[in-house]
DRENKE-786593 format. One record per atom (N, C-alpha, C): x, y, z; residue in one letter. Coordinates in Angstrom, 3 decimals, decimal comma. Example, Ala and Ser with C-alpha at 12.3 -4.5 7.8 and 13.67 -1.06 7.14 Angstrom:
DRENKE-786593
u_v_w_rest
13,190_-5,690_7,800_A
12,300_-4,500_7,800_A
13,200_-3,300_7,800_A
12,850_-2,250_7,080_S
13,670_-1,060_7,140_S
12,900_0,030_7,870_S
//
This chain:
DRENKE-786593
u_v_w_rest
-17,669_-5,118_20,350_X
-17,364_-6,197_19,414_X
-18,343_-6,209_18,249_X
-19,537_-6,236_18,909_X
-20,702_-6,109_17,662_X
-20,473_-4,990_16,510_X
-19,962_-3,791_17,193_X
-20,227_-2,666_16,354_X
-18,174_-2,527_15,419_X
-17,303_-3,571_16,140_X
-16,668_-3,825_14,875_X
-16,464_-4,488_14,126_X
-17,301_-5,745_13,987_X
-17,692_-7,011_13,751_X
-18,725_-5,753_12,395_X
-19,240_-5,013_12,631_X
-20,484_-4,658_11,435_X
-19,813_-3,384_11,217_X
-18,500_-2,414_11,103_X
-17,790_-1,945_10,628_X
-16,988_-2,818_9,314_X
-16,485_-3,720_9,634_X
-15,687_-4,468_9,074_X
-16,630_-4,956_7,891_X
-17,660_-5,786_8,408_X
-18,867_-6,244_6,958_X
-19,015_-5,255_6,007_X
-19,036_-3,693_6,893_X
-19,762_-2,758_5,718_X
-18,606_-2,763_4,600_X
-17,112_-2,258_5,066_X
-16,211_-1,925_4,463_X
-15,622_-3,471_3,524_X
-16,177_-4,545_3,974_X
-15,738_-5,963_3,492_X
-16,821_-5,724_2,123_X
-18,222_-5,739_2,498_X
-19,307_-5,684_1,290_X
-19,239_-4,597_0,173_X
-18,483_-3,285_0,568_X
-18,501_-2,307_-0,453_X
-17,088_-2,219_-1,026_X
-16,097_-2,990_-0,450_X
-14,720_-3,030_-1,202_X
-15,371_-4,176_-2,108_X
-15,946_-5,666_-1,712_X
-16,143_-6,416_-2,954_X
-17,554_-6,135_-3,624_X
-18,174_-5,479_-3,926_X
-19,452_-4,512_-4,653_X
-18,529_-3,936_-5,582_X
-17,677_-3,022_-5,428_X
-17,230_-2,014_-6,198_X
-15,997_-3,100_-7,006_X
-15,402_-3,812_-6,528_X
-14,321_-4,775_-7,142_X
-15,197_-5,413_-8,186_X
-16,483_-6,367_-7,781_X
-17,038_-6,553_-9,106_X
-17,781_-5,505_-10,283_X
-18,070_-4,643_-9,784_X
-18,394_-3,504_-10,480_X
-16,921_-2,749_-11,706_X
-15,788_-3,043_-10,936_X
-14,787_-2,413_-11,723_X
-13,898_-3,457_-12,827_X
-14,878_-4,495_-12,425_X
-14,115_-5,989_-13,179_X
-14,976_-5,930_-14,425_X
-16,319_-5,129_-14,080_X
-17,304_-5,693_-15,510_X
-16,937_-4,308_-16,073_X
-16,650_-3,450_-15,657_X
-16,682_-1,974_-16,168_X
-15,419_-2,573_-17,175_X
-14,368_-2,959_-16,403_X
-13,448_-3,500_-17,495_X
-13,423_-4,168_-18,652_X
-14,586_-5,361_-18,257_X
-14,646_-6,406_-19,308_X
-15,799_-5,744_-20,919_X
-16,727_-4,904_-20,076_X
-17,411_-4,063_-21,010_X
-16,657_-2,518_-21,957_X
-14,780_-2,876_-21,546_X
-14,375_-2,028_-22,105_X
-14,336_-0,309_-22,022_X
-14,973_0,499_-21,234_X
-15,340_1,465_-20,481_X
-13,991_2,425_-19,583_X
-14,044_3,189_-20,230_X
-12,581_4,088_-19,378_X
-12,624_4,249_-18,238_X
-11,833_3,950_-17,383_X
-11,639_4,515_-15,808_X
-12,248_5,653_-15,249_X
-11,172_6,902_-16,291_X
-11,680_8,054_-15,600_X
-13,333_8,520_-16,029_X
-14,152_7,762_-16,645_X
-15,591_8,273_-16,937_X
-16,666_7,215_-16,056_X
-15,377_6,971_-15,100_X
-16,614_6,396_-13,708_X
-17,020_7,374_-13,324_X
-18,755_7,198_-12,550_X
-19,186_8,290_-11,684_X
-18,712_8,628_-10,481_X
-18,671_10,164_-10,277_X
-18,349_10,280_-8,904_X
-18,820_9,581_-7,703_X
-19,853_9,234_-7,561_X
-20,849_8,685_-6,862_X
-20,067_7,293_-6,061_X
-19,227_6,206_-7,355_X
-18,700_5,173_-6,602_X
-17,294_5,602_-6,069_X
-16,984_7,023_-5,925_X
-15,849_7,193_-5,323_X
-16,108_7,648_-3,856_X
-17,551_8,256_-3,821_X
-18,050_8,689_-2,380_X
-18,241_7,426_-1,771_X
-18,995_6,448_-2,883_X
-19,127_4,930_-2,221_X
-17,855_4,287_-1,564_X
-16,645_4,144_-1,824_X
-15,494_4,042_-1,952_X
-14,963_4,467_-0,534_X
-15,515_5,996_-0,334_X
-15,039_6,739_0,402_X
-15,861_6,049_1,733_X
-16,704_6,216_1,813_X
-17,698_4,953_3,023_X
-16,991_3,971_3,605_X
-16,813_2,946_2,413_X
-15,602_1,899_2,927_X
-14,683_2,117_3,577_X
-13,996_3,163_3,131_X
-12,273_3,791_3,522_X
-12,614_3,907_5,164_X
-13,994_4,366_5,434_X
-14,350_5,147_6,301_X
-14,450_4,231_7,417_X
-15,354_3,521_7,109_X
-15,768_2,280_7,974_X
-14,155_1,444_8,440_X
-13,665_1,037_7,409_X
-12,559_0,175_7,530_X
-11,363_1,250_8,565_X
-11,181_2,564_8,644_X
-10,426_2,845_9,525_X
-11,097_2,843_11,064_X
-12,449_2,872_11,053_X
-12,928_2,477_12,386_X
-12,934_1,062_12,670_X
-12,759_0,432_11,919_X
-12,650_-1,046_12,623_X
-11,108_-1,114_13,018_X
-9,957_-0,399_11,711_X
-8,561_-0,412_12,674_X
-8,467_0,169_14,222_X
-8,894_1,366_13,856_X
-9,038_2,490_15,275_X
-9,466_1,183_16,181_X
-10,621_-0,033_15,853_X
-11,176_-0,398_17,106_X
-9,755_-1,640_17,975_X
-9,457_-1,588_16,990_X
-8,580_-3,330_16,813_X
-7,285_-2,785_17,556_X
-6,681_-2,052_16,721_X
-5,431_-0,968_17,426_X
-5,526_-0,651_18,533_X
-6,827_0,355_19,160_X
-6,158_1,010_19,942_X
-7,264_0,077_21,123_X
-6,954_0,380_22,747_X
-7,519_-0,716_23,820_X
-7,005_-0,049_24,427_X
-8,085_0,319_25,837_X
-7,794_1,102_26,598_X
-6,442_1,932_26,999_X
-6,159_2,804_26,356_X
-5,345_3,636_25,673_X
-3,641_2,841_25,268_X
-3,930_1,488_25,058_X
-2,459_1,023_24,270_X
-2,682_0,503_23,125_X
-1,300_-0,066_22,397_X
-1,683_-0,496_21,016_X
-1,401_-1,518_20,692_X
-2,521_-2,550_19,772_X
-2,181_-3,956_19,777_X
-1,956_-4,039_18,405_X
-1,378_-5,033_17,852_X
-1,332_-4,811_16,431_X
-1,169_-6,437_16,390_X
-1,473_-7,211_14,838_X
-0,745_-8,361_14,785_X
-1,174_-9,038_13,325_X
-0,506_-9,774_12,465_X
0,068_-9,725_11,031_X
-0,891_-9,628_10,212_X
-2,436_-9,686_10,321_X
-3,543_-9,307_9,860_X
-3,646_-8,029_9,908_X
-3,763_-7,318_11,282_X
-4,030_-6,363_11,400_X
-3,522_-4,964_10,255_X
-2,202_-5,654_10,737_X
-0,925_-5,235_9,837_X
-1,021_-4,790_8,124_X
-1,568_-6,157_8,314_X
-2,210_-6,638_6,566_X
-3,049_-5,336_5,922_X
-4,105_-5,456_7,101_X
-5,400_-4,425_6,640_X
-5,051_-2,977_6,519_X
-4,502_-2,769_7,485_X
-3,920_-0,933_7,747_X
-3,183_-0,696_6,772_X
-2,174_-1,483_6,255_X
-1,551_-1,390_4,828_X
-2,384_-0,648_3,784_X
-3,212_-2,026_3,422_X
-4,292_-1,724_2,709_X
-4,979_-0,617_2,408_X
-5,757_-0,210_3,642_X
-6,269_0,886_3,934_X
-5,676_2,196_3,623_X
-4,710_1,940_4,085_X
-3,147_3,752_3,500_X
-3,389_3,063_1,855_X
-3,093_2,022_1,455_X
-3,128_1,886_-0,136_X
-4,310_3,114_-0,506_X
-5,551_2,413_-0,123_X
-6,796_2,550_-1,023_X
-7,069_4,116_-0,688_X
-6,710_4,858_0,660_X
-6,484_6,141_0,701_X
-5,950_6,807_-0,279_X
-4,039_6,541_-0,325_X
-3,715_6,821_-1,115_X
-4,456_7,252_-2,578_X
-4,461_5,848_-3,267_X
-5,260_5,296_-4,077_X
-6,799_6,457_-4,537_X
-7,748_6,288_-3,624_X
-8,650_6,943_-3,860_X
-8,568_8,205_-3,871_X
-7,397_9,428_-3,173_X
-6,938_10,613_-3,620_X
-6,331_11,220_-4,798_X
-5,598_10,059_-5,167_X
-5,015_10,266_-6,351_X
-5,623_10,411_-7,447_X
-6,637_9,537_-7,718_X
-8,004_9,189_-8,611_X
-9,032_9,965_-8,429_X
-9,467_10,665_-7,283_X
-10,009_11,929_-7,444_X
-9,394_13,323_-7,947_X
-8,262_13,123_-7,396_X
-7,588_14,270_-8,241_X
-7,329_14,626_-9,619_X
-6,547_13,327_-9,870_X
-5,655_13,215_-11,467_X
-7,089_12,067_-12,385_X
-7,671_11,487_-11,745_X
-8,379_10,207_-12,567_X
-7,141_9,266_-13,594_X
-6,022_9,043_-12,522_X
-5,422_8,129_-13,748_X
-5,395_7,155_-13,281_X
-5,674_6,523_-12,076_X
-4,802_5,281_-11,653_X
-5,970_4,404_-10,952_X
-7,538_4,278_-11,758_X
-8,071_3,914_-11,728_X
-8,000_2,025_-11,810_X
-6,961_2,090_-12,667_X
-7,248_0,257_-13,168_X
-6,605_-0,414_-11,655_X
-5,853_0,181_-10,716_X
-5,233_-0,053_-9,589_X
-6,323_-0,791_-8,567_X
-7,819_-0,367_-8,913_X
-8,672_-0,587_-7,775_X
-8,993_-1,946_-8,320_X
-8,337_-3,128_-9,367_X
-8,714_-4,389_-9,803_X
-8,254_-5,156_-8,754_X
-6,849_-4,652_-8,159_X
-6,288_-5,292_-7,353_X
-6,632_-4,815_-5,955_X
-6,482_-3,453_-5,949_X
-6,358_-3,250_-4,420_X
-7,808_-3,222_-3,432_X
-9,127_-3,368_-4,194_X
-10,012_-3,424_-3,548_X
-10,382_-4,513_-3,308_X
-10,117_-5,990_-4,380_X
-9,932_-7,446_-3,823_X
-9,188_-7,844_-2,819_X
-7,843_-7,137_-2,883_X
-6,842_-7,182_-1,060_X
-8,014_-6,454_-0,413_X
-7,859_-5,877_-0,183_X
-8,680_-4,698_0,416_X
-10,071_-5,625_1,461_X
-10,983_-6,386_0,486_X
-11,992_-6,997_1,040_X
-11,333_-8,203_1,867_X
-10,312_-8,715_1,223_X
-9,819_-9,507_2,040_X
-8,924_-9,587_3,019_X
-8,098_-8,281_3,755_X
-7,739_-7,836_4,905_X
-8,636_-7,757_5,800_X
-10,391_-7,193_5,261_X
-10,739_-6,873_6,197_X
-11,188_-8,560_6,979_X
-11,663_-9,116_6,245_X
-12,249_-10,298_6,732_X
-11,339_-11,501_7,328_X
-9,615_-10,898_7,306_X
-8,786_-11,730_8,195_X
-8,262_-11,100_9,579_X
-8,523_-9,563_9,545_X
-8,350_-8,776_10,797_X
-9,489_-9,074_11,559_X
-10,917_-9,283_10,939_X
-12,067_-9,512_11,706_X
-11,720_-11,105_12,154_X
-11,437_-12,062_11,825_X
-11,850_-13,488_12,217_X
-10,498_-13,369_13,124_X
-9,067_-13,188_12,918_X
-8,317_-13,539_13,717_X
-7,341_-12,148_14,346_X
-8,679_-12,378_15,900_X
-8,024_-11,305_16,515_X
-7,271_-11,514_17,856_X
-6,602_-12,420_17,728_X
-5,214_-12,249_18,455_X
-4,256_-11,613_18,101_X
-4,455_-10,844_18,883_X
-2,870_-9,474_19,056_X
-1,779_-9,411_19,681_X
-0,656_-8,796_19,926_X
-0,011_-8,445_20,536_X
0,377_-6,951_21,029_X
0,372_-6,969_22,096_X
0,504_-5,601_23,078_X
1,968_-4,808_22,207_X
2,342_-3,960_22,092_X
3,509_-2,949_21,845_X
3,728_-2,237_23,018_X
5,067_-2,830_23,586_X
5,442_-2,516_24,752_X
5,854_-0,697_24,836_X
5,553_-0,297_25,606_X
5,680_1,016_25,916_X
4,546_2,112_24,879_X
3,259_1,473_24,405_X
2,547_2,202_23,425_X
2,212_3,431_23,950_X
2,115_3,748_24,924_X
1,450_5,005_24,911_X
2,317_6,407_24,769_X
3,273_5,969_24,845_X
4,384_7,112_24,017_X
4,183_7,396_22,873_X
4,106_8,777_22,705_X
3,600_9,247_21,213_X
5,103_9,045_20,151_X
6,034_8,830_20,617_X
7,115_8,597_19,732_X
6,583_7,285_19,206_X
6,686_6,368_19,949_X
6,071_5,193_19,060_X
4,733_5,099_18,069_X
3,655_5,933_18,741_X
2,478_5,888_17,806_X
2,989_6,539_16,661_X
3,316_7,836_16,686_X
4,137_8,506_15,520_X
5,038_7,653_14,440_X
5,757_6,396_14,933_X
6,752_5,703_14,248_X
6,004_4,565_13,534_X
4,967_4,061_14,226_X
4,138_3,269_13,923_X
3,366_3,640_12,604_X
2,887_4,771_12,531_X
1,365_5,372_11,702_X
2,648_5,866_10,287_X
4,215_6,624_10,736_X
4,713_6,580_9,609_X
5,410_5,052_8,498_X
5,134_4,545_9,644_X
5,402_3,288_8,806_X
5,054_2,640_7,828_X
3,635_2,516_8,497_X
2,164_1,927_7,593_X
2,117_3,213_6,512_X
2,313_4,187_7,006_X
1,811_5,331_5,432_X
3,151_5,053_4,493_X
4,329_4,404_4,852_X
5,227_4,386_3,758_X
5,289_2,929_3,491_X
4,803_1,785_4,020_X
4,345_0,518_3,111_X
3,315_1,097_2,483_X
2,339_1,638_2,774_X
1,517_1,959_1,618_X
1,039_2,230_0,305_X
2,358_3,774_0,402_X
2,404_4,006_-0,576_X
3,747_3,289_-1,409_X
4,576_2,723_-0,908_X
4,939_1,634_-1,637_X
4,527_0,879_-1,884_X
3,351_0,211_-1,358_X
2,522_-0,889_-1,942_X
1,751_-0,526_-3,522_X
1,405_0,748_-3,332_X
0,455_1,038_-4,556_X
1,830_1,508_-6,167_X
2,956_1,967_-5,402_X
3,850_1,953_-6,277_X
4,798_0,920_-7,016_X
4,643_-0,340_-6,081_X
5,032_-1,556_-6,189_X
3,440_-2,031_-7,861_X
2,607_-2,021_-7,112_X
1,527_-2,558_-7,850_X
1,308_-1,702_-9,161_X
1,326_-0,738_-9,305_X
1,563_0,782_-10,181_X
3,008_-0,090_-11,111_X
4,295_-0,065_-10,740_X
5,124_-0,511_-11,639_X
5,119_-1,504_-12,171_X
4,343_-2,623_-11,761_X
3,905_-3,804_-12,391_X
2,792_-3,666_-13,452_X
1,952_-2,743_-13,182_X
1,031_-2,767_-14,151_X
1,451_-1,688_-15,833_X
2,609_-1,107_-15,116_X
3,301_-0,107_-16,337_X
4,178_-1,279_-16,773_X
4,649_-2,178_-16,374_X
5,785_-3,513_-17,022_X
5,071_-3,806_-18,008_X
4,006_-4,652_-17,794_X
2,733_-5,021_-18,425_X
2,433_-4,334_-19,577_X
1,709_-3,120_-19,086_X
1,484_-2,151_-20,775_X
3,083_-2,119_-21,611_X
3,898_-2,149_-20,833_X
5,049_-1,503_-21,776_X
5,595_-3,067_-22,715_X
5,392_-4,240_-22,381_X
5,169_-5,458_-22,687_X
4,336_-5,365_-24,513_X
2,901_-5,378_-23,382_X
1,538_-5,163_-24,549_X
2,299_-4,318_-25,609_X
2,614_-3,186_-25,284_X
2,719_-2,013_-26,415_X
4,158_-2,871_-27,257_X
5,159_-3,433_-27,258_X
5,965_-3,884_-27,991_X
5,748_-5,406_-28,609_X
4,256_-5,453_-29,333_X
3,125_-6,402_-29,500_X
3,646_-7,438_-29,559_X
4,006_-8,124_-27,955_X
4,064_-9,391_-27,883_X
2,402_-9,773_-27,424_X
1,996_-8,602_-26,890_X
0,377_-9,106_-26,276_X
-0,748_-8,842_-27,377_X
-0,109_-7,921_-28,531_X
-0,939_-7,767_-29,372_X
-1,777_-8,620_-30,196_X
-0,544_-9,800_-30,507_X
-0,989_-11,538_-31,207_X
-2,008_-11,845_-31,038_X
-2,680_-11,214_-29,626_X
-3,967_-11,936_-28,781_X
-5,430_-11,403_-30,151_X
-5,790_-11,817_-30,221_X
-7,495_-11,284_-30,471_X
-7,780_-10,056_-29,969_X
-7,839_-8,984_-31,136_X
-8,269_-7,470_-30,895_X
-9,516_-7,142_-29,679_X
-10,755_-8,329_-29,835_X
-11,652_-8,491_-29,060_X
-11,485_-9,219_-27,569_X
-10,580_-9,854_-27,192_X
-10,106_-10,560_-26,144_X
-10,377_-9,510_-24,914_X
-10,916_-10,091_-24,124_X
-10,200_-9,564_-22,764_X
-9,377_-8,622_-22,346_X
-8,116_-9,570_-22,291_X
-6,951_-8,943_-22,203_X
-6,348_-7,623_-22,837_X
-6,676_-7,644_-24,047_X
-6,325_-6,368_-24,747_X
-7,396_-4,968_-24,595_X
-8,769_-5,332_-24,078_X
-9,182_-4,410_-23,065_X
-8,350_-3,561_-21,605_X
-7,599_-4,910_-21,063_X
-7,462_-4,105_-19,790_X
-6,428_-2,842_-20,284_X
-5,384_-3,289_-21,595_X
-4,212_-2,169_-21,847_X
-4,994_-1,080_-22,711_X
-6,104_-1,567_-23,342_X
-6,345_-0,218_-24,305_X
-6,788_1,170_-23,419_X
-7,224_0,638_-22,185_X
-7,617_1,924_-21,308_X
-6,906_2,728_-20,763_X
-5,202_1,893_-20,432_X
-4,553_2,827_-19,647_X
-4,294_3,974_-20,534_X
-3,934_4,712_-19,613_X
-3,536_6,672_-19,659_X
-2,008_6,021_-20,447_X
-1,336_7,456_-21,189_X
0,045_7,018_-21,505_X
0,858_6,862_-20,757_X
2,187_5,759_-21,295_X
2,939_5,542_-20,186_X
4,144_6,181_-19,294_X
3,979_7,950_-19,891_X
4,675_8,987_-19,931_X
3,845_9,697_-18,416_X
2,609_9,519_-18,276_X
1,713_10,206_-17,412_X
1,891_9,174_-16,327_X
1,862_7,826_-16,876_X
2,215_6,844_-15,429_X
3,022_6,753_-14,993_X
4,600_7,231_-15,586_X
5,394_7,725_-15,361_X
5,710_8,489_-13,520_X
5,272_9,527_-14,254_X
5,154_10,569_-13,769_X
4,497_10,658_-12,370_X
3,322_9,952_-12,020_X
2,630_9,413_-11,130_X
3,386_8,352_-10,328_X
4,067_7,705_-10,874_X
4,815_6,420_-10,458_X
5,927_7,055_-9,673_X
6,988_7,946_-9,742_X
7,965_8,277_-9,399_X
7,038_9,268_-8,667_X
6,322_10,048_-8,737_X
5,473_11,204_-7,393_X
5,273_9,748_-6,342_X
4,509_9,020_-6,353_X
4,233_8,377_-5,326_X
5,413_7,988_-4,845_X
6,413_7,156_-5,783_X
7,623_6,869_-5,004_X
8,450_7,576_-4,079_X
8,607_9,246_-4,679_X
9,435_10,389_-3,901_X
8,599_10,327_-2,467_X
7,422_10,786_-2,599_X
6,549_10,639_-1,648_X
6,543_9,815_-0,198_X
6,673_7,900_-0,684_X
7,016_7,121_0,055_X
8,296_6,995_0,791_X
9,495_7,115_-0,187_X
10,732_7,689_0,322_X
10,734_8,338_1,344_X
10,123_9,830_1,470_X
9,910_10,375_2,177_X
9,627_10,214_3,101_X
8,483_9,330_3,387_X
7,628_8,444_4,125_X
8,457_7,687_5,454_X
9,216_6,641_4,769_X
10,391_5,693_5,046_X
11,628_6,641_5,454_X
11,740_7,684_4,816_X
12,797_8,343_5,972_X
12,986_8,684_6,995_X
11,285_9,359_7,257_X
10,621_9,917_8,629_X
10,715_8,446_9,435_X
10,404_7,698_8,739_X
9,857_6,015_9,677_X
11,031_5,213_10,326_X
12,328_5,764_9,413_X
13,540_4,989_10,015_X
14,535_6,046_10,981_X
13,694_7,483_11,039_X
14,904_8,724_11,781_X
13,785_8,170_12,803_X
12,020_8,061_12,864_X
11,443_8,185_14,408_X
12,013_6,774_14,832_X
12,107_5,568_14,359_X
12,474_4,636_14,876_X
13,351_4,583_15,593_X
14,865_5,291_15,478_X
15,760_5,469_16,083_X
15,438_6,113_17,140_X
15,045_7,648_16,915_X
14,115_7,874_17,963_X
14,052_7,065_18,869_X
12,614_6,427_18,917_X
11,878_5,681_19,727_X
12,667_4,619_20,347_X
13,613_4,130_19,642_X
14,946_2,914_20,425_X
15,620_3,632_21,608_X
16,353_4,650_21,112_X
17,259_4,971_21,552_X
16,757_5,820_22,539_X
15,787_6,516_22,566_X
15,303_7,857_23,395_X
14,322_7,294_24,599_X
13,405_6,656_23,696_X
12,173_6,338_24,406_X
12,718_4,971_24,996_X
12,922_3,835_24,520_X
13,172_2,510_25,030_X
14,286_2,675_25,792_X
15,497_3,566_24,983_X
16,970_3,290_25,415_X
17,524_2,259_25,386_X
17,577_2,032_24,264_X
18,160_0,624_23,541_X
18,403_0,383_21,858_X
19,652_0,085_22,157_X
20,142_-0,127_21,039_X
20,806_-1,540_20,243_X
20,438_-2,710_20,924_X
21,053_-3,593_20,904_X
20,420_-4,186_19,319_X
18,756_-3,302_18,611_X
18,345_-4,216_17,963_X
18,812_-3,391_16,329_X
19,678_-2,244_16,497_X
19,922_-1,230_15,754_X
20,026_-2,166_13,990_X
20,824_-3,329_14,298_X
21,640_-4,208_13,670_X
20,760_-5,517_13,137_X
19,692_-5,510_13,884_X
18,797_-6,655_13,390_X
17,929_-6,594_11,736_X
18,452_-7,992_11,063_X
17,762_-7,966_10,007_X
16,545_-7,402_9,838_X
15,608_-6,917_10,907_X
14,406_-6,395_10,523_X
14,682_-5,109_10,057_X
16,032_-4,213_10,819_X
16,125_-2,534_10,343_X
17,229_-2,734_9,507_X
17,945_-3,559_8,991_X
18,631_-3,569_7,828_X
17,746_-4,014_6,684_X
16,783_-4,661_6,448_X
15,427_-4,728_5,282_X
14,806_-3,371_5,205_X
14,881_-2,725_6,049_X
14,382_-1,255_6,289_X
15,322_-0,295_5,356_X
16,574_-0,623_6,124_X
17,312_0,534_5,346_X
17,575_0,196_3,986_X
17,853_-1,134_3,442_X
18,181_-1,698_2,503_X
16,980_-1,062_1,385_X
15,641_-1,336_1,734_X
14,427_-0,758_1,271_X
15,053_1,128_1,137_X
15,280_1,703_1,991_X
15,459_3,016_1,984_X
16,261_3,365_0,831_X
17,686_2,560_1,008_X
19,007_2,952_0,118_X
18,604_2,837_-1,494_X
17,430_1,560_-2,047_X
17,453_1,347_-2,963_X
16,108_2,071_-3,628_X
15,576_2,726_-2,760_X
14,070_3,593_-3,476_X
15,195_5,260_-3,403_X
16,022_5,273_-2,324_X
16,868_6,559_-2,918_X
17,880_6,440_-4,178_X
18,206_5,295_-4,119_X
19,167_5,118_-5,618_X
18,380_5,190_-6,595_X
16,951_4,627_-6,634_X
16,096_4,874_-7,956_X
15,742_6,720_-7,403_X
15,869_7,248_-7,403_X
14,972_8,600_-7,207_X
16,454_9,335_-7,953_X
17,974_9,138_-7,438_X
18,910_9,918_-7,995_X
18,658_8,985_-9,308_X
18,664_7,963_-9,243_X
18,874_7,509_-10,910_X
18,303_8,520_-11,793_X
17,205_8,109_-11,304_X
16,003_8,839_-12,311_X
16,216_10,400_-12,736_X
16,788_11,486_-11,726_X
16,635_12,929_-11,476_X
17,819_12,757_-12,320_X
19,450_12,055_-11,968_X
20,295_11,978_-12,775_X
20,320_11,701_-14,427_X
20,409_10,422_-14,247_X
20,610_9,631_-15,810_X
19,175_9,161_-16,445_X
18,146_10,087_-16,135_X
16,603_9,368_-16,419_X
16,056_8,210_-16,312_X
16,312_7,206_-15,281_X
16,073_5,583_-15,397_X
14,223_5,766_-15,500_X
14,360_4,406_-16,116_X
12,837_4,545_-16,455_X
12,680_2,949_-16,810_X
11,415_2,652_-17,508_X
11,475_0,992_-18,070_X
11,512_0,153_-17,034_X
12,472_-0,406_-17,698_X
12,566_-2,001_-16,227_X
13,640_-1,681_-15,514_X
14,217_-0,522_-15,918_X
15,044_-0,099_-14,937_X
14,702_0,247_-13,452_X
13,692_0,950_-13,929_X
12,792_1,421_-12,698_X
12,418_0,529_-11,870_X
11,356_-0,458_-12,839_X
10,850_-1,251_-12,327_X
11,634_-2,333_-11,483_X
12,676_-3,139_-11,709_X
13,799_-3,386_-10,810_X
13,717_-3,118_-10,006_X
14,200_-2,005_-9,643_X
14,617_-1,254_-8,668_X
13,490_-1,256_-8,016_X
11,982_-0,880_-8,080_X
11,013_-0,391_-7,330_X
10,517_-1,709_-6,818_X
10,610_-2,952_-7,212_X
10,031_-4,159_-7,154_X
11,190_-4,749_-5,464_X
12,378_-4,326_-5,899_X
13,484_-4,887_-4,796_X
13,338_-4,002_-4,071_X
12,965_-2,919_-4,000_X
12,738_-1,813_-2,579_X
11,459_-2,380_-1,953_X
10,428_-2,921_-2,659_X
8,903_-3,206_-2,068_X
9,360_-4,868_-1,502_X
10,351_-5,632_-2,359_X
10,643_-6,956_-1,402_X
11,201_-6,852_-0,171_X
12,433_-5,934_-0,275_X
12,563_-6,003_0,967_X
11,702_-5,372_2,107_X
10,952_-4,322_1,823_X
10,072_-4,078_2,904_X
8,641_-5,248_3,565_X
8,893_-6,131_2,039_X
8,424_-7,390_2,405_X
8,842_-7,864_3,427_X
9,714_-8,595_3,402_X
10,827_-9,324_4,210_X
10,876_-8,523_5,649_X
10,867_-7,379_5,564_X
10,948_-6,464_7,261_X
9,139_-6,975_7,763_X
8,163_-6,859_6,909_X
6,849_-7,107_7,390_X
6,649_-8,291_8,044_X
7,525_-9,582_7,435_X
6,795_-10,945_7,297_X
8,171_-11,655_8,546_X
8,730_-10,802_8,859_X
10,066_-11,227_9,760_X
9,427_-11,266_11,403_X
8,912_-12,480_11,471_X
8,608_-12,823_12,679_X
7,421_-12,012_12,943_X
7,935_-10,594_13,756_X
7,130_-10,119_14,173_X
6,305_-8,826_12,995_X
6,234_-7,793_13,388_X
5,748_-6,679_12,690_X
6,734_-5,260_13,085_X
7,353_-4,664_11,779_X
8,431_-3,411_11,751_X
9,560_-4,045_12,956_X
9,514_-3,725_14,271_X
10,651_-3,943_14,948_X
10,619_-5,053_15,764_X
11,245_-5,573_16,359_X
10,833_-6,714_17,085_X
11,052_-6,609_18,340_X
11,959_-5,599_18,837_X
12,229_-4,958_20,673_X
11,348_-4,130_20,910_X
10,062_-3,777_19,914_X
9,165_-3,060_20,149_X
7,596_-3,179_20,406_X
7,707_-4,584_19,326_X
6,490_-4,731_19,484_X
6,945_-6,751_20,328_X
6,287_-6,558_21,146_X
6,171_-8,348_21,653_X
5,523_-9,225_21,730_X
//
């Protein structure tokens, strides 16, 4: 307990360290990608720490507990993964860590205080751990693509100077003068999305899986929790042909990417967590 009780602090103190650090970097006007490497290794610590406090919370003498915090944080965590790969790689999607390292500090410090769980009946079947871990990696990276298309709404807003009116010196017109173009966020935006898709396909073929094979049951095939699922699926694949087809882009996109991330809302916040004949 002690040693995930002081996992959790480390990864709680260096997600909000670096959140205020990336708030003044902002306000002092300062480009993303000419942060030092240094706070991405820092970064990387956190990431580090914070999956050992899931590992501790999750797993119990070899079964798996999970419960809507928990839930919360592991999200998170695939975000800021995500997140922090991408930004080592490409350095574009830096302004992302305004938001996701403030969630971020604050998952950890609601998985730590409230740890009542619930058991997942039949966990030690690797079909389920498998269905489980693809899950969380495709809220994830829909989470950061959800948050990603909101922040391209925004610039694309600014740039058709309704935000321009503001005071050249303001604030606000800092956070847009930094982003990358909105041709490159683009581009990034729909990779992560294909990606997650992907993600969510694997997550809704093992699910079946795991019902039908492992549980042997099918009675919940039909429950609003796996129709928010598929509904989520059908409408991040209709934006992916849009796009490859007729080029959707704009708020077209954004639409679309915003109602694929609600409904996977709605499957998260539905009673239980992903399935409900699965987990009890």
């Amino acid at each position: 307990m002690k040693s995930l009780i002081l996992t959790y602090a480390i990864s709680t103190i260096i997600y909000s360290v670096l959140s205020i650090f990336f708030w003044q970097h902002l306000y002092k006007n300062k480009e993303f990608e000419k942060i030092n490497i240094k706070l991405h290794v820092f970064l990387l610590i956190g990431i580090i720490a914070h999956g050992f406090s899931l590992r501790a919370n999750l797993l119990e003498n070899n079964s798996l507990f999970l419960n809507p915090t928990i839930g919360f944080s592991a999200i998170l965590w695939l975000s800021l993964i995500i997140l922090w790969t991408e930004n080592t790689i490409a350095r574009k999607m830096g302004r992302l860590y305004l938001i996701l390292l403030p969630l971020g500090a604050l998952s950890c410090i609601l998985a730590a205080n409230f740890a009542k769980k619930s058991l997942i009946q039949s966990s030690e079947n690797y079909w389920l751990r498998i269905h489980l871990f693809l899950a969380l990696s495709s809220y994830g990276l829909i989470t950061v693509a959800a948050f990603h298309a909101i922040f391209m709404a925004l610039l694309n807003y600014y740039l058709r100077n309704f935000l321009k009116k503001i005071s050249e010196n303001s604030f606000v017109n800092q956070i847009f003068e930094i982003q990358p173009p909105i041709l490159i966020q683009e581009k990034i935006l729909f990779r992560t999305i294909g990606i997650g898709f992907l993600f969510l396909t694997l997550t809704v073929g093992s699910g079946l899986v795991a019902s039908v094979i492992v549980l042997n049951e099918t009675s919940w095939l039909f429950d609003h929790k796996i129709i928010f699922t598929l509904l989520s699926w059908v409408t991040f694949g209709l934006l992916l042909l849009g796009r490859y087809r007729w080029g959707w882009r704009g708020r077209v996109a954004l639409h679309w990417t915003l109602s694929g991330f609600l409904f996977l809302v709605l499957t998260y916040v539905s009673q239980k967590f992903i399935i409900s004949k699965i987990i009890s």
